[in-house]
TIFI-122577 format. One record per residue: x, y, z of N, C-alpha, C, O, CB in turn; residue number from 0. Coordinates in nm, 4 decimals. Glycine has a CB too. Example, Ala and Ser with C-alpha at 12.3 -4.5 7.8 and 13.67 -1.06 7.14 Angstrom:
<rs>
<r n_east="1.3190" n_north="-0.5690" n_up="0.7800" ca_east="1.2300" ca_north="-0.4500" ca_up="0.7800" c_east="1.3200" c_north="-0.3300" c_up="0.7800" o_east="1.4236" o_north="-0.3319" o_up="0.8465" cb_east="1.1308" cb_north="-0.4473" cb_up="0.9046" nr="0"/>
<r n_east="1.2850" n_north="-0.2250" n_up="0.7080" ca_east="1.3670" ca_north="-0.1060" ca_up="0.7140" c_east="1.2900" c_north="0.0030" c_up="0.7870" o_east="1.3409" o_north="0.1138" o_up="0.8039" cb_east="1.4084" cb_north="-0.0598" cb_up="0.5725" nr="1"/>
</rs>
This chain:
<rs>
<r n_east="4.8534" n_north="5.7547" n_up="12.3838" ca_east="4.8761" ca_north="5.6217" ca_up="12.4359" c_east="4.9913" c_north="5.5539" c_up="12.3613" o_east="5.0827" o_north="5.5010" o_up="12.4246" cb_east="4.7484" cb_north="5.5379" cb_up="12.4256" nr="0"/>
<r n_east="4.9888" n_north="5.5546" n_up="12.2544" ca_east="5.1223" ca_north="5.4949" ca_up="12.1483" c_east="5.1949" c_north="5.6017" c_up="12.1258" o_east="5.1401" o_north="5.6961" o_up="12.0688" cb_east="5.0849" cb_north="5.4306" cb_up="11.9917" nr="1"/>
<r n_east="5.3281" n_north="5.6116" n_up="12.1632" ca_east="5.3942" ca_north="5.6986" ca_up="12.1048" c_east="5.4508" c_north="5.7139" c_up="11.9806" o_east="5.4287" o_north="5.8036" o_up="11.8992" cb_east="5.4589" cb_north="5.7111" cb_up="12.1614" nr="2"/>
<r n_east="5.5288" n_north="5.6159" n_up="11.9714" ca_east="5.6240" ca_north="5.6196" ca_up="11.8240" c_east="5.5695" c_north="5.5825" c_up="11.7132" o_east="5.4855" o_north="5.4925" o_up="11.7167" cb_east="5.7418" cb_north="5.5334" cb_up="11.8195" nr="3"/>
<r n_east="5.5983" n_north="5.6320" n_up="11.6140" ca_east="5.5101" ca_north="5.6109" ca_up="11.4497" c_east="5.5682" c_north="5.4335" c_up="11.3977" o_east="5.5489" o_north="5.3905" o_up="11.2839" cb_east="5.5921" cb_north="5.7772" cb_up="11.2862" nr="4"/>
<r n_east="5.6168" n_north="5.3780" n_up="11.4741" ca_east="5.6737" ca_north="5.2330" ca_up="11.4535" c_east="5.5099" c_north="5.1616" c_up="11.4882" o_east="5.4250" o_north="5.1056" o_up="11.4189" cb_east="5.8325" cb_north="5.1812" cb_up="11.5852" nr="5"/>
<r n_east="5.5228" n_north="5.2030" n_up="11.6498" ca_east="5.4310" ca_north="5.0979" ca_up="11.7214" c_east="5.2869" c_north="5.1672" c_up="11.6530" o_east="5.1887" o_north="5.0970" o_up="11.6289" cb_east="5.4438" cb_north="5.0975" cb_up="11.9242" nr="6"/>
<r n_east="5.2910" n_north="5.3283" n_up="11.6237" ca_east="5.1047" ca_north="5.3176" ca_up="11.5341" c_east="5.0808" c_north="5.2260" c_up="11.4612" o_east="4.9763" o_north="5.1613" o_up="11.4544" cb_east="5.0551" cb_north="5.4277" cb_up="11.4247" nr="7"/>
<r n_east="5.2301" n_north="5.2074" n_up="11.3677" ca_east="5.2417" ca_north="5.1151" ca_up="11.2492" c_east="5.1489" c_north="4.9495" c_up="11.2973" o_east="5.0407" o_north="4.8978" o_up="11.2695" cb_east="5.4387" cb_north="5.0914" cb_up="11.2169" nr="8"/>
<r n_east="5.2552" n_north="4.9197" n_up="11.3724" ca_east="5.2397" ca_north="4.8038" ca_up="11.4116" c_east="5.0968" c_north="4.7934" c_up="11.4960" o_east="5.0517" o_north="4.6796" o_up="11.5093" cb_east="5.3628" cb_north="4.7687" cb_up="11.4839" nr="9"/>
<r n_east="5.0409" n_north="4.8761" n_up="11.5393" ca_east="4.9077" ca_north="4.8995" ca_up="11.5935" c_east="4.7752" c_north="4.8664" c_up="11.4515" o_east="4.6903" o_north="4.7786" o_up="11.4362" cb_east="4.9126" cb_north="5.0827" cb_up="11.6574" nr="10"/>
<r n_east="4.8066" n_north="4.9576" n_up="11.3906" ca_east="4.7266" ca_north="4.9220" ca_up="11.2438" c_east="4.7646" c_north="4.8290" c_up="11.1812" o_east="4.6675" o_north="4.7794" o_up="11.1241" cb_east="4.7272" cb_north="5.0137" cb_up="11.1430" nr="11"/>
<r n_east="4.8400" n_north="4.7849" n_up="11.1631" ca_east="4.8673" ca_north="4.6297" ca_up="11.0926" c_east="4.7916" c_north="4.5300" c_up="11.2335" o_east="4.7217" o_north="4.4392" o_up="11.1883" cb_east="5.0922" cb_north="4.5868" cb_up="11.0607" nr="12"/>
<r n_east="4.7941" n_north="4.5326" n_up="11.3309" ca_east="4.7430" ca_north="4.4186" ca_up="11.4017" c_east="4.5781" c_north="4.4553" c_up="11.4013" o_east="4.5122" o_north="4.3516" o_up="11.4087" cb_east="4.8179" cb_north="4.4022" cb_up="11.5626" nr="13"/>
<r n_east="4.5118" n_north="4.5532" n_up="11.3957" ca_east="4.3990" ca_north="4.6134" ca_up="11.3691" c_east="4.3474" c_north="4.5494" c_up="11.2737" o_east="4.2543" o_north="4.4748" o_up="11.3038" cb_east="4.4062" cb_north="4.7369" cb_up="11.3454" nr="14"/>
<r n_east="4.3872" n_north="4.5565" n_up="11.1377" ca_east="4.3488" ca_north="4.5112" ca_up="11.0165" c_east="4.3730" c_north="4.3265" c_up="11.0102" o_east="4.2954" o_north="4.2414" o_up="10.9667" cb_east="4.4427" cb_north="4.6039" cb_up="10.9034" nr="15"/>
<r n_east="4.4849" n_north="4.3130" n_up="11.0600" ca_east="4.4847" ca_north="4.1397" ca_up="11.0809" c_east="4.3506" c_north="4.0860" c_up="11.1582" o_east="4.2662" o_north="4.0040" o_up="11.1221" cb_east="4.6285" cb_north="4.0865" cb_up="11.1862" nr="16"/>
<r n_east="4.3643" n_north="4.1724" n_up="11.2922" ca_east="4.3121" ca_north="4.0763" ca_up="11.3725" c_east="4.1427" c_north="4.0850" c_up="11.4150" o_east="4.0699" o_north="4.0030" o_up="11.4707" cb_east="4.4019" cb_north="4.0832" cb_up="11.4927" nr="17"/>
<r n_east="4.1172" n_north="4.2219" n_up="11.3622" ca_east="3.9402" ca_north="4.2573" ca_up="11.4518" c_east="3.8549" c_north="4.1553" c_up="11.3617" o_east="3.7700" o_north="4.0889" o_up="11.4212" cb_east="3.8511" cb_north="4.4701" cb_up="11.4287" nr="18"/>
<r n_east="3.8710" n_north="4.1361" n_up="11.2155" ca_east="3.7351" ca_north="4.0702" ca_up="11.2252" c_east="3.7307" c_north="3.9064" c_up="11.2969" o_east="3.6271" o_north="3.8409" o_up="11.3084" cb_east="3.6786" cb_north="4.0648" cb_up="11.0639" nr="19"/>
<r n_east="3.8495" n_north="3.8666" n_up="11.3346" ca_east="3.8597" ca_north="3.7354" ca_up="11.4363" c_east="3.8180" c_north="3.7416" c_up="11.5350" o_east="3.7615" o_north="3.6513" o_up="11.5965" cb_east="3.9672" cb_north="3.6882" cb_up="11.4721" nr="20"/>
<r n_east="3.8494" n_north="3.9103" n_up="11.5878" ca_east="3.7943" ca_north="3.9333" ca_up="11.7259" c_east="3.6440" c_north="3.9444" c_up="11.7656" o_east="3.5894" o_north="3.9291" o_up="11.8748" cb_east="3.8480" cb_north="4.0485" cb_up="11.7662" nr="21"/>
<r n_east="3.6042" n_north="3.9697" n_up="11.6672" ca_east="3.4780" ca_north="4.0252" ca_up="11.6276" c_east="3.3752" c_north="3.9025" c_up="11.6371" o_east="3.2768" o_north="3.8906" o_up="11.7102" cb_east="3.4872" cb_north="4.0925" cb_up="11.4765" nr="22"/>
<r n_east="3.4228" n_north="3.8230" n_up="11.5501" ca_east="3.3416" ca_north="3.7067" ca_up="11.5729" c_east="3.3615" c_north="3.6357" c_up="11.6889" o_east="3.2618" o_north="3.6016" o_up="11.7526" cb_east="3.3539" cb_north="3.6216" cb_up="11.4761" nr="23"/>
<r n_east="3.5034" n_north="3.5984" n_up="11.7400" ca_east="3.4896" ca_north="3.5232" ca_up="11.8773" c_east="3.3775" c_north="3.6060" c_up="11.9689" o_east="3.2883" o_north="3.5481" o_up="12.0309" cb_east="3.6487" cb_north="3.5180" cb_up="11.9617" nr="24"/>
<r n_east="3.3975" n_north="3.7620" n_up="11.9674" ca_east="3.3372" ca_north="3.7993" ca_up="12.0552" c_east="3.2031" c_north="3.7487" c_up="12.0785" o_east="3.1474" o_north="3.7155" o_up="12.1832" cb_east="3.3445" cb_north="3.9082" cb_up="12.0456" nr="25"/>
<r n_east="3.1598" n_north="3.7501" n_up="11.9464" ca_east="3.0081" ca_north="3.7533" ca_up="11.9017" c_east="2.9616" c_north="3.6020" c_up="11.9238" o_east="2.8502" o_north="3.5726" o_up="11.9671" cb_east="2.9860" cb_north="3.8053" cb_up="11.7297" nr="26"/>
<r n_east="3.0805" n_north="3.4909" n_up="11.8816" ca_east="2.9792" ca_north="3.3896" ca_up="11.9291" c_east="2.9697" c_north="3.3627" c_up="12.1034" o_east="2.9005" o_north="3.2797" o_up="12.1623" cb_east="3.0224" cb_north="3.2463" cb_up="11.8516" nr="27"/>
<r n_east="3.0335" n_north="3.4308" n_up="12.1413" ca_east="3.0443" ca_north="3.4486" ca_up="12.3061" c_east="2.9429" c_north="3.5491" c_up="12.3326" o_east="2.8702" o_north="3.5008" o_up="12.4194" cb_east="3.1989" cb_north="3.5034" cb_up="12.3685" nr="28"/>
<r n_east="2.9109" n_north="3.6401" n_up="12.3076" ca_east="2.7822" ca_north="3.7389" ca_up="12.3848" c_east="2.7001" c_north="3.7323" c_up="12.2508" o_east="2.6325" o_north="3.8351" o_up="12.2521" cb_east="2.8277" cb_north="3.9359" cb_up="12.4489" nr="29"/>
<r n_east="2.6802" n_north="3.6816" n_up="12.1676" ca_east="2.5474" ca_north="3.6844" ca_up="12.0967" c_east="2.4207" c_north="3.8123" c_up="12.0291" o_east="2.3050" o_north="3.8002" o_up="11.9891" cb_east="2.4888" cb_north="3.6170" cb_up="12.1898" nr="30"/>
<r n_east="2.5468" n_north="3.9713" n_up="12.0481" ca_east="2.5130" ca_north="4.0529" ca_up="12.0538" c_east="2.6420" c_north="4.1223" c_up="11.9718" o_east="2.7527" o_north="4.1337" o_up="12.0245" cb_east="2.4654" cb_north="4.0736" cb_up="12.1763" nr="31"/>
<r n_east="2.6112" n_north="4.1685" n_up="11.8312" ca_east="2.6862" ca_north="4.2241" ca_up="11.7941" c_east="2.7284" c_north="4.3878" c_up="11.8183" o_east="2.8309" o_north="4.4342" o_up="11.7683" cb_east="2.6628" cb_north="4.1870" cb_up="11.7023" nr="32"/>
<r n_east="2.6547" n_north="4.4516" n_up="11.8842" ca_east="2.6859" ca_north="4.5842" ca_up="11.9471" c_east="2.8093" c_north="4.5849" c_up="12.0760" o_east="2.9039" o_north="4.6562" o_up="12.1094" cb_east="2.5374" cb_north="4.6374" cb_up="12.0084" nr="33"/>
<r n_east="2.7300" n_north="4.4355" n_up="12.1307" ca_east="2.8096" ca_north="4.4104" ca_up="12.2389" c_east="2.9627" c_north="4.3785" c_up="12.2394" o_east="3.0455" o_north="4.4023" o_up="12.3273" cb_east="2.7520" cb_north="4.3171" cb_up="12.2925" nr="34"/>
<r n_east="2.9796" n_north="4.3119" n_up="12.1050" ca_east="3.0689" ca_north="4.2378" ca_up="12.0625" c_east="3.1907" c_north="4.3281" c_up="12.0020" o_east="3.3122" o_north="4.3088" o_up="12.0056" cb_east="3.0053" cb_north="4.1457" cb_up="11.9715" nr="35"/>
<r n_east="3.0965" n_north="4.4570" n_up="11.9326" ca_east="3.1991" ca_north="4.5890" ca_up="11.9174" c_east="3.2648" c_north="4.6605" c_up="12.0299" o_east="3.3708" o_north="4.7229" o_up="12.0349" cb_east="3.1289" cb_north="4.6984" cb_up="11.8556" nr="36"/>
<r n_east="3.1767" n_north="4.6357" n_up="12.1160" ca_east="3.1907" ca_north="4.7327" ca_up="12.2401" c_east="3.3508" c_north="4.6406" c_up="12.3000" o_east="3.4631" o_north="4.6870" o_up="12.3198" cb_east="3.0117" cb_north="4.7266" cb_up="12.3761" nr="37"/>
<r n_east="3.3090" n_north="4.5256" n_up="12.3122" ca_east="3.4115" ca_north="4.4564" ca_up="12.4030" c_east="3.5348" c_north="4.4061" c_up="12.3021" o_east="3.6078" o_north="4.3297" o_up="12.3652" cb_east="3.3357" cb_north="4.3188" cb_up="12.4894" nr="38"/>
<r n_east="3.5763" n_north="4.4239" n_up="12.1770" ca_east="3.7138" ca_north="4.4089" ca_up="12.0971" c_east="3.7744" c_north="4.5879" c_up="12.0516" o_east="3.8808" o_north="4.6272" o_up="12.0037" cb_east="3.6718" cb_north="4.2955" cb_up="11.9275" nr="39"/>
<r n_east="3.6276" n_north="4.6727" n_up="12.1018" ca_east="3.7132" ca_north="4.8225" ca_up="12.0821" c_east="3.8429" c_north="4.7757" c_up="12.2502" o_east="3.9616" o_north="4.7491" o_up="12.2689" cb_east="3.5503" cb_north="5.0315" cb_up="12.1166" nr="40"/>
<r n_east="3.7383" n_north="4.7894" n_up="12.3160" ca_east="3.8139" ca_north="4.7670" ca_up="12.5151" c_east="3.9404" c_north="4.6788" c_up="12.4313" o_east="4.0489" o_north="4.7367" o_up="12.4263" cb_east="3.6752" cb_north="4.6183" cb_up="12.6960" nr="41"/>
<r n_east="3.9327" n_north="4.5762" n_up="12.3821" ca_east="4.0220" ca_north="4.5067" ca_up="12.3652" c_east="4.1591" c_north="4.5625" c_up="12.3010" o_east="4.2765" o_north="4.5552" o_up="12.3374" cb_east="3.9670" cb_north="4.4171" cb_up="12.3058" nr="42"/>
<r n_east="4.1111" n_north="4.6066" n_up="12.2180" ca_east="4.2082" ca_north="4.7334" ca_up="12.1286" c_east="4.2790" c_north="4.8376" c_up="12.2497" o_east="4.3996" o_north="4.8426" o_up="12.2741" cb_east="4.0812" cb_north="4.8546" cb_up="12.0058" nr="43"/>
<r n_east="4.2047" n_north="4.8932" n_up="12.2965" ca_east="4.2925" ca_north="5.0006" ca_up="12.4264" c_east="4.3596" c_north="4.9174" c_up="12.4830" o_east="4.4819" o_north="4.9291" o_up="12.4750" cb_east="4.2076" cb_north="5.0849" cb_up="12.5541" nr="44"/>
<r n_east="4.3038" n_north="4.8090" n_up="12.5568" ca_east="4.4315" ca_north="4.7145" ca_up="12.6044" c_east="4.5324" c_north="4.6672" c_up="12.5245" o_east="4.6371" o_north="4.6903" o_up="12.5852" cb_east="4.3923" cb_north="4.5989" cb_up="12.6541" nr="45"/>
<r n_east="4.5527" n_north="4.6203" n_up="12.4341" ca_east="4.6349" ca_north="4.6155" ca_up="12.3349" c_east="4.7752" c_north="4.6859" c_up="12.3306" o_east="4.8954" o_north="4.6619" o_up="12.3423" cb_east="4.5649" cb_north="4.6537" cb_up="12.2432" nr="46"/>
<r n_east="4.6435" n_north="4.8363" n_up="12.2953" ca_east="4.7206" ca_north="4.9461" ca_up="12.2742" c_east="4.8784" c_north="4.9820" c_up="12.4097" o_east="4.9991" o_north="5.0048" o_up="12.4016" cb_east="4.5881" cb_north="5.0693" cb_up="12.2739" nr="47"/>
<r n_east="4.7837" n_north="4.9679" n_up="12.5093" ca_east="4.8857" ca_north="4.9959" ca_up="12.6236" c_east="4.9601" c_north="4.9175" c_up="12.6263" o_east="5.0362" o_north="4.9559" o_up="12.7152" cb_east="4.8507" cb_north="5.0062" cb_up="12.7457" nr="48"/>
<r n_east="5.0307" n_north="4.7427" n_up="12.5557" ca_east="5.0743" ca_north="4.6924" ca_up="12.5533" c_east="5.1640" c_north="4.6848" c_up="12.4580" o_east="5.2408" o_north="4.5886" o_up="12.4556" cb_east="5.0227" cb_north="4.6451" cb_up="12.5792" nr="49"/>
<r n_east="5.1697" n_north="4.7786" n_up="12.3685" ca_east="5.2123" ca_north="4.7519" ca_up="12.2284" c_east="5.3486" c_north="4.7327" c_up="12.2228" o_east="5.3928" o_north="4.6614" o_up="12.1328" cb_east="5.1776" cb_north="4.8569" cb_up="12.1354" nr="50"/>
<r n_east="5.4264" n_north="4.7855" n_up="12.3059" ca_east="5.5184" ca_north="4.7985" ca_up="12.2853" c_east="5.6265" c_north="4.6517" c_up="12.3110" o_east="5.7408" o_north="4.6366" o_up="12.2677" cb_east="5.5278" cb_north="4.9119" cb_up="12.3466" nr="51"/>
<r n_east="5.5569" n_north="4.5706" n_up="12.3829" ca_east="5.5806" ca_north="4.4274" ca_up="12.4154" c_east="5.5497" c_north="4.3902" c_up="12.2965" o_east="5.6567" o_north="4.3748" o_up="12.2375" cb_east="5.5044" cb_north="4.3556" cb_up="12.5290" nr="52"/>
<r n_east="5.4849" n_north="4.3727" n_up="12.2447" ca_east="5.4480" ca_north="4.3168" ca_up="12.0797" c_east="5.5624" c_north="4.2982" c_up="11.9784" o_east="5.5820" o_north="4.3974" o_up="11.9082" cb_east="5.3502" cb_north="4.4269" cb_up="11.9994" nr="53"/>
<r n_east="5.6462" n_north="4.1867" n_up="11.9547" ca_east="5.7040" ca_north="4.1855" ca_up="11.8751" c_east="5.6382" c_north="4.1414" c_up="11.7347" o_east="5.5235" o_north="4.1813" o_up="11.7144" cb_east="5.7918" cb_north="4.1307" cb_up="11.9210" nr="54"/>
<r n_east="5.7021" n_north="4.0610" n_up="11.6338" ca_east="5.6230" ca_north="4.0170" ca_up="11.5383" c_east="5.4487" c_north="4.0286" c_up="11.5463" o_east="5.3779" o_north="3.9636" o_up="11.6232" cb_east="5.6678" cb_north="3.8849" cb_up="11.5297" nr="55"/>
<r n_east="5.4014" n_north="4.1312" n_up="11.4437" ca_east="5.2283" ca_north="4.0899" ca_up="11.3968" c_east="5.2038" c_north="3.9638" c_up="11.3776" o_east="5.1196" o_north="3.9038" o_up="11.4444" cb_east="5.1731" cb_north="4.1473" cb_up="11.2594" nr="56"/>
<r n_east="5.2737" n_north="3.9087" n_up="11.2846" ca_east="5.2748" ca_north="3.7553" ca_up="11.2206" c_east="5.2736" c_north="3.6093" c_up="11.3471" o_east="5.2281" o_north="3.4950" o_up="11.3471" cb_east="5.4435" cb_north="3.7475" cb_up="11.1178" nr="57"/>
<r n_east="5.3526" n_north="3.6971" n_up="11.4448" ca_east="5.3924" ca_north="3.5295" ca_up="11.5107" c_east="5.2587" c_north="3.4880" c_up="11.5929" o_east="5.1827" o_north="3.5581" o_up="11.6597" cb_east="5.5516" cb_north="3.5270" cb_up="11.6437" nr="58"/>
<r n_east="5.2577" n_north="3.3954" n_up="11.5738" ca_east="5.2057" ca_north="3.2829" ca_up="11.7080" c_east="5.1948" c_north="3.3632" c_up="11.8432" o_east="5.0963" o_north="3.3602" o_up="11.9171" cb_east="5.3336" cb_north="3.1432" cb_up="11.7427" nr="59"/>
<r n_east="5.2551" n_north="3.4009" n_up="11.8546" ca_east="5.2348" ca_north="3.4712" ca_up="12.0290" c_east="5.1832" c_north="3.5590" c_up="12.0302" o_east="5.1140" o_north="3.5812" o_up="12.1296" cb_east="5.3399" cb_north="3.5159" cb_up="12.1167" nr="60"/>
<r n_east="5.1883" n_north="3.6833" n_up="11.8938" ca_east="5.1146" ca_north="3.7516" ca_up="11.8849" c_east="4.9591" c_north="3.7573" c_up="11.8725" o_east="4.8921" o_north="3.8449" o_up="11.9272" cb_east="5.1614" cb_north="3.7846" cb_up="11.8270" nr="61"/>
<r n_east="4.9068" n_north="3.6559" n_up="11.7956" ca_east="4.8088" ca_north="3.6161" ca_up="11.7672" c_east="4.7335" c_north="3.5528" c_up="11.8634" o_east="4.6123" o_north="3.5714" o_up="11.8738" cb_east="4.8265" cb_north="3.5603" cb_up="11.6805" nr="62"/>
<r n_east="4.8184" n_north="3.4543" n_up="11.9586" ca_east="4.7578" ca_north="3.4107" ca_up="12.1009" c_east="4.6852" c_north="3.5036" c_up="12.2088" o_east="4.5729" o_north="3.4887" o_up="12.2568" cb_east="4.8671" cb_north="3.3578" cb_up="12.1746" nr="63"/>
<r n_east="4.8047" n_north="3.6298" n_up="12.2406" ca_east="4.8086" ca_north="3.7623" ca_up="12.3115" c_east="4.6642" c_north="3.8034" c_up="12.3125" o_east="4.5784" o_north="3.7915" o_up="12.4000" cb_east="4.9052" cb_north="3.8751" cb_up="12.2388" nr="64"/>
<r n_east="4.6592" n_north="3.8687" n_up="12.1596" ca_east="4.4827" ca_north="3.9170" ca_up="12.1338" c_east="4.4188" c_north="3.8389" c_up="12.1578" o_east="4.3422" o_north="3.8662" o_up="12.2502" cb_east="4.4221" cb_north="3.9524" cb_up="12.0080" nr="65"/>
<r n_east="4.4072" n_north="3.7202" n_up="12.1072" ca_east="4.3103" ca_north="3.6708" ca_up="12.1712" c_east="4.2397" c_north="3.6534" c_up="12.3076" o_east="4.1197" o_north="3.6545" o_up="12.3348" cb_east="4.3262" cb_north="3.6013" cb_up="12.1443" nr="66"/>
<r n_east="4.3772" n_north="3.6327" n_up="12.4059" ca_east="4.3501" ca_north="3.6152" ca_up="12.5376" c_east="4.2610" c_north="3.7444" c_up="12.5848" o_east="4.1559" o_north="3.7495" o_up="12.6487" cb_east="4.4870" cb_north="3.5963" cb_up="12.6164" nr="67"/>
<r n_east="4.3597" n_north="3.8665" n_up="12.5174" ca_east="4.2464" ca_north="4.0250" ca_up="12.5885" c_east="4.1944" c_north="4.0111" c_up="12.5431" o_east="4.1455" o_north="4.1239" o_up="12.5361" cb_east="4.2464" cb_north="4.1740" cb_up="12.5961" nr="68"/>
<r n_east="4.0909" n_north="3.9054" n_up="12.4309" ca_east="3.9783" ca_north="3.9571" ca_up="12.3308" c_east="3.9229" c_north="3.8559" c_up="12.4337" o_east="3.8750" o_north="3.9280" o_up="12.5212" cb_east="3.9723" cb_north="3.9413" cb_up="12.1351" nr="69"/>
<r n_east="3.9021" n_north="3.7129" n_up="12.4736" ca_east="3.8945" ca_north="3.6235" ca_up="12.5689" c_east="3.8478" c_north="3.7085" c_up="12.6847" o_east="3.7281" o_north="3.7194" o_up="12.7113" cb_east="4.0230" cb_north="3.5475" cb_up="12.5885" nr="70"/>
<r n_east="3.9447" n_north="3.7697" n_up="12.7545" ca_east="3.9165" ca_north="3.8303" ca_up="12.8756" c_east="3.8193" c_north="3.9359" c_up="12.9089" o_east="3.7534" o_north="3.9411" o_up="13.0128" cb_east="4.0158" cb_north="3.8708" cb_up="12.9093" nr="71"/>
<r n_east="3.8160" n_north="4.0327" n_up="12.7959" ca_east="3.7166" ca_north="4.1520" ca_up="12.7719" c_east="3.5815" c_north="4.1139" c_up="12.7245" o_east="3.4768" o_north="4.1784" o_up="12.7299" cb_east="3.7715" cb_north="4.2490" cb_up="12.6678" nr="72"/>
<r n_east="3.6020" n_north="4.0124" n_up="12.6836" ca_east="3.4579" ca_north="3.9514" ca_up="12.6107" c_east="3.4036" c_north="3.9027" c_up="12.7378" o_east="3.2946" o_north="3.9519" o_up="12.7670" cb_east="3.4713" cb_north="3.8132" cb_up="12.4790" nr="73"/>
<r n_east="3.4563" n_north="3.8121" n_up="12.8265" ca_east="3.4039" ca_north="3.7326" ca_up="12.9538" c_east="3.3491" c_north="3.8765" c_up="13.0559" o_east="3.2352" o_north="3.8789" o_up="13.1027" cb_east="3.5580" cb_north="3.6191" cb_up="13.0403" nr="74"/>
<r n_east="3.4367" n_north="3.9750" n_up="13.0760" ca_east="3.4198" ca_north="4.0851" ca_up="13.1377" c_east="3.2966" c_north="4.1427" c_up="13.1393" o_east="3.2266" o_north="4.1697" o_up="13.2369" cb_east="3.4966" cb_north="4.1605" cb_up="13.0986" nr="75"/>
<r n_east="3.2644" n_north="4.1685" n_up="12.9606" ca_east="3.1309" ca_north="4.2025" ca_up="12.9436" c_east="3.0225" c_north="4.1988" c_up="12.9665" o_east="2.9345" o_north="4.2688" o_up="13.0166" cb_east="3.1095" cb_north="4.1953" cb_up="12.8972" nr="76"/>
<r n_east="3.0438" n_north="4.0581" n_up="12.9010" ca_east="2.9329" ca_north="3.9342" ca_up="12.9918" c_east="2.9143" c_north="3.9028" c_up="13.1216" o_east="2.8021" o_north="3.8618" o_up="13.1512" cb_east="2.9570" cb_north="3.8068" cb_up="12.9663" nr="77"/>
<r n_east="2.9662" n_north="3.9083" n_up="13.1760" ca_east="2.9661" ca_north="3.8794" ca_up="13.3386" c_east="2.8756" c_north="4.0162" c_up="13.3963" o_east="2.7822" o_north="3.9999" o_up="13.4748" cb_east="3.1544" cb_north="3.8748" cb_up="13.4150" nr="78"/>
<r n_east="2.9189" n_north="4.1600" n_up="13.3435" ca_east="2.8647" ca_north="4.2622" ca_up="13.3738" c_east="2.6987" c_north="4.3100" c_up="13.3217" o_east="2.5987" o_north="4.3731" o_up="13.3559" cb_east="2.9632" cb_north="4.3402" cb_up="13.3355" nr="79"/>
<r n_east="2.7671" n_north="4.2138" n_up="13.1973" ca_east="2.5811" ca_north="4.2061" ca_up="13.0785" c_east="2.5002" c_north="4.0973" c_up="13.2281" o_east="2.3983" o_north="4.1460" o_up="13.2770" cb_east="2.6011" cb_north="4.0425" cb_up="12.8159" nr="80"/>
<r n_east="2.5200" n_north="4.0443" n_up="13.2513" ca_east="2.4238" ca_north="3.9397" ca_up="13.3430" c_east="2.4563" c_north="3.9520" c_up="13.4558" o_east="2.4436" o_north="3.8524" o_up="13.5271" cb_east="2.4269" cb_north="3.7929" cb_up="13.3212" nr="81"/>
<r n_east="2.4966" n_north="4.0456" n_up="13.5008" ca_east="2.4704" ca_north="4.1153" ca_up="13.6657" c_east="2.3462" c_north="4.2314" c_up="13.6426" o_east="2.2465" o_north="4.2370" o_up="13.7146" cb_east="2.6435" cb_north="4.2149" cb_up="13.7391" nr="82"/>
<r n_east="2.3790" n_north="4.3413" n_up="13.5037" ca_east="2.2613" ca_north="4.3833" ca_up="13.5477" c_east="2.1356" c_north="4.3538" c_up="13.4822" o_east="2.0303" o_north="4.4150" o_up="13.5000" cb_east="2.2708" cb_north="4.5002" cb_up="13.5570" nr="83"/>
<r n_east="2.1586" n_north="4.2345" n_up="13.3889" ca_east="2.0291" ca_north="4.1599" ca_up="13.4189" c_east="1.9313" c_north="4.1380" c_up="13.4577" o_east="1.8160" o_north="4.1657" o_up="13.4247" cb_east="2.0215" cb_north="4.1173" cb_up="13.4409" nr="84"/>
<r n_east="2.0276" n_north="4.0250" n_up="13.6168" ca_east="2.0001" ca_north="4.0049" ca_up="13.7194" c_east="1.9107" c_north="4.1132" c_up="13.8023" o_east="1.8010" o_north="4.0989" o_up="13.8562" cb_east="2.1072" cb_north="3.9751" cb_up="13.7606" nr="85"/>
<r n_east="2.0029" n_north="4.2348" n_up="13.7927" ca_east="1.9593" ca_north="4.3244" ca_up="13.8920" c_east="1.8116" c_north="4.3810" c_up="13.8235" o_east="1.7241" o_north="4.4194" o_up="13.9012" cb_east="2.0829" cb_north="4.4476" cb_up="13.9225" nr="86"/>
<r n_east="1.7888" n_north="4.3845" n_up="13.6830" ca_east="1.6531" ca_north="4.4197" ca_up="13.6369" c_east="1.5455" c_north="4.3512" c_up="13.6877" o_east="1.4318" o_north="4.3888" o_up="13.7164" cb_east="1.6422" cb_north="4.4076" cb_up="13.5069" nr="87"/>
<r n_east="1.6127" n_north="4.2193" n_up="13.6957" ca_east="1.4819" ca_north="4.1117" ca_up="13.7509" c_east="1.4518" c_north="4.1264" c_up="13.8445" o_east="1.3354" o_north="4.1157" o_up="13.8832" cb_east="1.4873" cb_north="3.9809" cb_up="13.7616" nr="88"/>
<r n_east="1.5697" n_north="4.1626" n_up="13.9272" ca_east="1.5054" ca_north="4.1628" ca_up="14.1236" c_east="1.4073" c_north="4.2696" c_up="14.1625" o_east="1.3649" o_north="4.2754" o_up="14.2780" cb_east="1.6441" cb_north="4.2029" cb_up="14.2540" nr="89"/>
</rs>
């Protein structure tokens, strides 16, 4: 998925910055810390396929970015955590 030994670079430096932020947003959003791994790994592959757009680790935009896929994958989860729920109950 990453090709060049730049963007691994820059893959593991945003790894180490950013999961335990992710980790917790996730978590105070699904309330389930298994769940919460499950949906900032997803977040990470998306990432990943993006990396190459990624300029600066450090900046502001960068830091926004993850969040939003950490935002989006987390809601994803959840939405899917309480469909089949739902469907247990019926």
């Amino acid at each position: 998925m990453i090709e060049s030994q730049e963007d691994k670079h820059k893959f593991e430096i945003l790894y180490e910055k950013y999961v335990n932020l992710m980790l917790k947003y996730a978590n105070d959003i699904l309330k389930d810390i298994h769940l919460a791994e499950d949906a900032v790994h997803e977040s990470f592959v998306k990432i990943a396929r993006s990396i190459e757009k990624i300029g600066d680790v450090d900046a502001k935009e960068t830091k926004n970015f993850v969040m939003v896929v950490t935002r989006h994958t987390t809601l994803d989860v959840y939405r899917k955590r309480s469909k089949n729920w739902e469907n247990e109950i019926s």
